[in-house]
N, C-alpha and C positions, 0 to 999 in steps of 0.2 A: 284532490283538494284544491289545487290551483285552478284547476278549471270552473269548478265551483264558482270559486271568488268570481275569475273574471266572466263566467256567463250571469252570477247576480247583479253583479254592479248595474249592467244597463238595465236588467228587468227592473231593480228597484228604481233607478231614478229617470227611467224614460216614459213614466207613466204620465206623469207631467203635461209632455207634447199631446198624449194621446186623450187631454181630458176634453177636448172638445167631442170627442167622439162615444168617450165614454165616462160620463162622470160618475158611474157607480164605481168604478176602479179608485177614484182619488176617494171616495167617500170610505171604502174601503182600507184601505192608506192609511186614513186617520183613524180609524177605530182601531186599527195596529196598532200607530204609533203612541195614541193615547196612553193603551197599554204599557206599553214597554216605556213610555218617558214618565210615567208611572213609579216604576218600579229606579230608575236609573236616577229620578232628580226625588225619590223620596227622602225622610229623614235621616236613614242611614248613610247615604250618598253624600247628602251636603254635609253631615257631622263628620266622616272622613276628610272631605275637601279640607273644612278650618281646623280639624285637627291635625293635616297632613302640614300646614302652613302655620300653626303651631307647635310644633315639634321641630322643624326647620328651624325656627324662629328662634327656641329656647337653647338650641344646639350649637349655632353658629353665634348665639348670646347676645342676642339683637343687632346682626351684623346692619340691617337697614336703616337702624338711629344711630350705634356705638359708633359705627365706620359711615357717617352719612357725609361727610365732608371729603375723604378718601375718595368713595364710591363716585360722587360727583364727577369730582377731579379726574377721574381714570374714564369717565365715560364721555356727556356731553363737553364737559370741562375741555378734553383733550383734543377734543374735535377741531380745537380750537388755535389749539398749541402744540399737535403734534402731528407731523404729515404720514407716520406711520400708518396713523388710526385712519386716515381719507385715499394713501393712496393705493390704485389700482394695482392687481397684483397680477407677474406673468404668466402662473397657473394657474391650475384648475379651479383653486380658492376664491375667496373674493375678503376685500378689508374687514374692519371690524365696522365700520360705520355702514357700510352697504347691507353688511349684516342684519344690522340696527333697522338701517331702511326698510327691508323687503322684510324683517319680522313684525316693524310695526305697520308696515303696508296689509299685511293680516290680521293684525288686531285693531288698529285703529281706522273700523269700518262704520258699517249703518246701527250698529252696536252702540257709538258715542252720541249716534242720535237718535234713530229709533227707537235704540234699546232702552235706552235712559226713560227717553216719552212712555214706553209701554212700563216698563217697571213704576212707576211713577202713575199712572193711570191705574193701573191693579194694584199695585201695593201703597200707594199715596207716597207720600213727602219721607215716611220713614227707610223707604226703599233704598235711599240716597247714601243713610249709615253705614247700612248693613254692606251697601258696594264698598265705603270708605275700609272697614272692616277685612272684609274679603279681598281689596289691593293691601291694605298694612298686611295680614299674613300671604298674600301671593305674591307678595316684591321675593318672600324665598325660598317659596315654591316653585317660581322660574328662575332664581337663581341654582336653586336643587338641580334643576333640570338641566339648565344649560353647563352648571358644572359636570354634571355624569354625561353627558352627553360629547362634551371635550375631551374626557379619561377614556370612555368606551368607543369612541367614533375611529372607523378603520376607512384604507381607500378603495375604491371599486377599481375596477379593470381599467377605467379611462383615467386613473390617476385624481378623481374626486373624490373628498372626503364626504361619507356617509355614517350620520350620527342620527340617533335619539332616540326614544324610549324604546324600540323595538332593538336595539343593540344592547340598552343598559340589562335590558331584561332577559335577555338570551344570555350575556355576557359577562354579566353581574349579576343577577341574580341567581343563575344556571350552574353561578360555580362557586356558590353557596352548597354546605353537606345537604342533599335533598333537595335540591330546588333547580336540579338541570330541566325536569319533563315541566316544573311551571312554569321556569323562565323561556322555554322554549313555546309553551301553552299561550302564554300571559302576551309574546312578543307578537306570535302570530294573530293573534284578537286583535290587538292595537294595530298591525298594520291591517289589517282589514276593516276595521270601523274608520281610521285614519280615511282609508280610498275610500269607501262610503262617500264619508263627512265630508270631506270635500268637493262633492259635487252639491252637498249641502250647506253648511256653514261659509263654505268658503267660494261657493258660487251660486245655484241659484235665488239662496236667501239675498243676495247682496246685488245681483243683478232686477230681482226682485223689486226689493226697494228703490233702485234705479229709472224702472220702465214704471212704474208706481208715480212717480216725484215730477218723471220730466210728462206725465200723461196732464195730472193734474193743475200744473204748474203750466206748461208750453203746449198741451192740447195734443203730442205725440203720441200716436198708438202704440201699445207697447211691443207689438211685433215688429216697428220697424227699428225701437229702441235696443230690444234682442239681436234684431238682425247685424245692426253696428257696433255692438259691442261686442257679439262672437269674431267681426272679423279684425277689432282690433285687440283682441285678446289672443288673438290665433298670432299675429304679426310678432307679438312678442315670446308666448309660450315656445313658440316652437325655436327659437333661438336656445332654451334651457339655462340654465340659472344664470350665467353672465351677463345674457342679454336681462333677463328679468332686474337683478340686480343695479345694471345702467339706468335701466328706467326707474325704478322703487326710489332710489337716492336721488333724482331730480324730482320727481312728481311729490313723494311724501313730505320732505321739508316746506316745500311751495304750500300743499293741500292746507298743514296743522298749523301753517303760522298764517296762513289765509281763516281759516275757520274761527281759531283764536282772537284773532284781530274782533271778528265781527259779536264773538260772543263776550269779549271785553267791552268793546261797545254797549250792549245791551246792560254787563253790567254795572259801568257808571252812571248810565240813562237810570237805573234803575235801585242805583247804590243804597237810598233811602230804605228800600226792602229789607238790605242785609239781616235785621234784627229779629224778623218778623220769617224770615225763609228756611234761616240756622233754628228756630227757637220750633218752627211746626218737624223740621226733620228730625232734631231730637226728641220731641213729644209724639212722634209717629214713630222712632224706631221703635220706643218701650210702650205702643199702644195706650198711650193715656186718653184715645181715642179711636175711635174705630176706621181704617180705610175705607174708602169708598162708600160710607154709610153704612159699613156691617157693622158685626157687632166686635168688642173689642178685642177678642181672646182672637176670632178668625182673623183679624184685622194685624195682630203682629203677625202672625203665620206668613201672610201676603206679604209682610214687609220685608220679614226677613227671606221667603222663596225667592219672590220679586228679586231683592237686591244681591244677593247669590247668584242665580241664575243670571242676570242679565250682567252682572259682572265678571263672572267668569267667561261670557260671550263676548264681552268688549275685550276682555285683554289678555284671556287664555291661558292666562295660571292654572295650572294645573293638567292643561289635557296634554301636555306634552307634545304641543304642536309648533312651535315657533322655535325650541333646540333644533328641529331639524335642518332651518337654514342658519341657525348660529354657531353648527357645529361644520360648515361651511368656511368658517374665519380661518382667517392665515393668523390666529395665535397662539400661544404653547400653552400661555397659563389656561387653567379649566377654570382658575377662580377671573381671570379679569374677564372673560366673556359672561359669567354668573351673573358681575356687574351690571353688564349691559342686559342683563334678563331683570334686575332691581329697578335699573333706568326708565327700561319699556312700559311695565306694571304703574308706576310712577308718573309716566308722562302719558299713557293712556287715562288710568283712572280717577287717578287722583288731581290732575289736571284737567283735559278734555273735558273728561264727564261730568265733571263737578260745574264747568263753567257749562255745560248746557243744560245741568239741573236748574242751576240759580237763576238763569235763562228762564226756563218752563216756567218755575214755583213764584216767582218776581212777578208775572206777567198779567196776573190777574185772572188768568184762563183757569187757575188751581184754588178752589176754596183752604187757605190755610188753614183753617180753625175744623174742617170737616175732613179733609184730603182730595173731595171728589173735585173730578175736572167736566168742567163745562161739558154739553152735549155738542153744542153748536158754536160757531162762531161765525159773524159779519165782517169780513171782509172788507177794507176801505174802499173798496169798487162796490159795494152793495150785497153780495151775494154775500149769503148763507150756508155753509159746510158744516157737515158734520164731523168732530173731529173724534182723529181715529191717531191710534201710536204714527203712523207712515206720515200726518201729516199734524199732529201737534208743534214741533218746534218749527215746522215752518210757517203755520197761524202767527205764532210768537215773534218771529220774525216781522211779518205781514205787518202786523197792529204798528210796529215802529215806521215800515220804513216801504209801506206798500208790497206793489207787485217786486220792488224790487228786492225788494228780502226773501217772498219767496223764490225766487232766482237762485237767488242766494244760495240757501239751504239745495234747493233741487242742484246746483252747482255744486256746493261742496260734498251729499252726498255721493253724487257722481262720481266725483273724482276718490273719496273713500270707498266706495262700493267695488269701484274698477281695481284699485290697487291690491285690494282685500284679495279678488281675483286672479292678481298676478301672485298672491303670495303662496296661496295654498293650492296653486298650479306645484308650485314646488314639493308642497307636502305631501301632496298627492304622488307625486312623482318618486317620493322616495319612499311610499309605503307600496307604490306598484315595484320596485326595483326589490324591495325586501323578499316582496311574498312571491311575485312573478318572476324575476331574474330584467336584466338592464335593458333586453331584447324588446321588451313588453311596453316598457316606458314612451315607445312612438305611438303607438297604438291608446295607450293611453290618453294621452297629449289630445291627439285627435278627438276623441270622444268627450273629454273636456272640452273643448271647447265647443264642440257640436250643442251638447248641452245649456251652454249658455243662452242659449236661445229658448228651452225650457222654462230658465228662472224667470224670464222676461214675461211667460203668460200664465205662470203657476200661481194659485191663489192664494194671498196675503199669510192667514193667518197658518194652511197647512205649512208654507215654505219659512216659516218660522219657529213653527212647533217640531217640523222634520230636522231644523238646528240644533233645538233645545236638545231632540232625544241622543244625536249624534253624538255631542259633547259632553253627554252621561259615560256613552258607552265607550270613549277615549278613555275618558277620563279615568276610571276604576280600573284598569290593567297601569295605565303608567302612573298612580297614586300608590297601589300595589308597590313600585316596584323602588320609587322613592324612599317609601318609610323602609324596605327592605333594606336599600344602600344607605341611607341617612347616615350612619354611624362612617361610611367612605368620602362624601361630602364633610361631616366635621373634621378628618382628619385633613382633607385635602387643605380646607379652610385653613385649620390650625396650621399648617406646613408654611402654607401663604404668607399667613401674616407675621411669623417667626420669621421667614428670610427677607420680607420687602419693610416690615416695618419695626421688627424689634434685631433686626441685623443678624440674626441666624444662617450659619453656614451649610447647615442642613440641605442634604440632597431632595430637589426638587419632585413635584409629582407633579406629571404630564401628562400619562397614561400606563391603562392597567396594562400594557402589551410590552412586555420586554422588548421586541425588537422597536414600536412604535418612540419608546423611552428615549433608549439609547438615539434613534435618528433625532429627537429632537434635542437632547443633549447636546448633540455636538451641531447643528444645526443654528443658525445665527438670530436671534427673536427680531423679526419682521417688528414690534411694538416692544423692543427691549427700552424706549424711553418712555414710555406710558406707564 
């Protein structure tokens, strides 16, 4: 079986390289993956997602509004005020804010900008809800996660801690009466779509986008774009989570409040819209008009697929992919890293993406009152583009502030695309260490990164659609395994908030692992002032 996996991985995602030679293989490719993302992003799929992130929700009794002032404080709040949470630690571990970094170095990618433009171009203006929607039930759905991910996460041989859905589900779910062969079933799936996905979602979609942006933008081929960013993706990777993490926590803060800046900008310039951009996103979430000039009934479908799908691609609720470096943190409680999983969802979707929606829908490129988006646009330099998701919000740009907005945008992508790539180096890494053993993890590394150079000349909409399908099939085994432990999450919660806020002496929960317990019991909390 293991060999399996590891002679699939390159056959599947080395097709890529070889489409110059053979474009009947990639054509191939997609009439697979049609199939299969088909079946994984149909109506049952998504109806699981918001029910998995409603039931969360009702469980922990709205911990993301009841406790919104809390949660703050314990997460960006303390970054502020507490050197616990920032500083550098002398093992294997790494802080909770570096945490923070390299998980949202993997969600906050070409997702907050591509993805929003494409959701928003098929599904129109209503698409924007239904993401609103899909982060209020995902702030605890990544919380879910990252709490079981802290309870079930054990150390490997080199003294790292190794967490997340592939542990919960072996380990919790497995020692449930009956559920040892699906929690064992269920874990192995996940780590094997996990290494997939991340030569997909987590690299050449996002390198993609990269050699796309700086082609259009700066007239770079995108072979040479590939070629420089596998070799500084390699620089970093192969250092392994500490180095990746040094880097995630200087580059991500820089990236988001750089990006922010510019799409604040846009929307004061543009403030007058406000009435007119809120008022077509709620009459397109409930189709009181059809998307893209269809008709109305297909027209909510789009909106609400649209806004699903591309939401759970920008901030990863749900596929169980960002506990793997949270359960990385050097801290005891499961519930204050859950936090920083409410934080993430929060500050990707509900922020980010909302500011580059109103960006888009402001701009005049999007007929309000219809949904459709322009075919073309003009250019302050004369020229004529056709616009496409890869290069909508940098037209948007464009119209205000020239060539150099698209800079801009081909800029900030960049530097979100690259990080996204450092991030899910690691995920990838810990679903090759699951299925393959710790030996395999160089080997790995390597090949990632050779690949990068793939995403660089793989075509647009396959290496986007190959995301889509990848993050179905994560998704359904650790959604699985959630609503399984759900009832372990509210108790954990409930223990939390009886000892830190109603003054309960109640003996803490740390971890499902007697021996894991007791060390951190007596063990001194790295963030005991947070």
């Amino acid at each position: 079986m293991k060999k399996w996996v590891w002679t699939l991985v390159p056959l599947m995602m080395t097709g890529s390289a070889m489409a110059e030679e053979s474009g009947g293989f990639l054509e191939g490719v997609a009439k697979v993956n049609n199939a299969v993302n088909g079946v994984v992003w149909g109506v049952p799929a998504l109806v699981l997602l918001a029910f998995v992130g409603l039931l969360m929700t009702v469980l922990t009794k709205v911990f993301q509004v009841t406790h919104f002032r809390h949660w703050i404080k314990k997460t960006i709040g303390a970054v502020f005020s507490d050197k616990h949470v920032t500083n550098h630690t002398s093992d294997r571990s790494i802080s909770q804010f570096q945490s923070l970094c390299t998980a949202l170095a993997a969600t906050v990618g070409t997702g907050n900008i591509v993805g929003v433009a494409g959701a928003i171009m098929v599904g129109g203006p209503g698409a924007v809800f239904w993401m609103w929607i899909m982060a209020f039930l995902g702030m605890m759905t990544n919380y879910s996660e990252n709490v079981l991910g802290i309870y079930y996460r054990r150390k490997n041989s080199r003294g790292e801690w190794s967490g997340g859905a592939m542990y919960y589900l072996r380990d919790g779910l497995g020692a449930k009466k009956g559920g040892k062969t699906a929690g064992k079933v269920l874990a192995w799936l996940f780590s094997a779509f996990c290494l997939v996905a991340a030569f997909g979602i987590g690299n050449m979609t996002q390198v993609n986008s990269i050699s796309g942006n700086m082609e259009t933008v700066f007239g770079v081929p995108g072979w040479v774009t590939g070629l420089v960013i596998m070799i500084l993706v390699g620089l970093v990777v192969v250092g392994g989570l500490k180095r990746i993490a040094a880097v995630t926590e200087k580059i991500v803060p820089f990236m988001v409040i750089l990006y922010m800046i510019g799409t604040i900008v846009i929307f004061f310039m543009n403030i007058h819209q406000i009435g007119a951009v809120f008022s077509a996103i709620f009459r397109g979430a409930f189709a009181t008009e059809a998307a893209a000039g269809g008709m109305v009934g297909y027209g909510i479908r789009l909106a609400i697929e649209q806004g699903m799908k591309r939401g759970v691609f920008s901030n990863e609720a749900g596929l169980g992919s960002s506990v793997m470096v949270h359960s990385n943190s050097n801290v005891k409680e499961p519930v204050k890293q859950g936090m920083w999983g409410i934080f993430e969802v929060f500050a990707d979707t509900i922020v980010v993406c909302t500011l580059t929606a109103f960006a888009v829908l402001s701009s005049g490129l999007v007929n309000l009152e219809t949904g459709a988006t322009a075919a073309e646009y003009v250019t302050q330099a004369g020229e004529t583009i056709a616009l496409t998701k890869a290069n909508l919000v940098s037209s948007v740009f464009n119209m205000r502030f020239g060539f150099a907005g698209s800079a801009f945008i081909a800029v900030s992508i960049m530097l979100f695309a690259f990080s996204t790539v450092l991030g899910w180096s690691h995920y990838g890494t810990k679903a090759c260490e699951y299925l393959l053993g710790e030996k395999r993890t160089v080997p790995y590394r390597i090949l990632f990164v050779l690949l990068v150079f793939g995403g660089a000349v793989m075509g647009d909409n396959l290496a986007w659609d190959l995301a889509d399908t990848f993050n179905g099939l994560m998704m359904i085994p650790n959604l699985i395994g959630v609503i399984a432990l759900s009832g372990v999450v509210m108790k954990i919660t409930r223990n939390y908030i009886s000892r830190t806020l109603k003054g309960s002496k109640e003996a803490p929960m740390y971890s499902a692992f007697p021996d894991i317990q007791r060390e951190q019991e007596l063990a001194p909390d790295p963030s005991e002032n947070n």
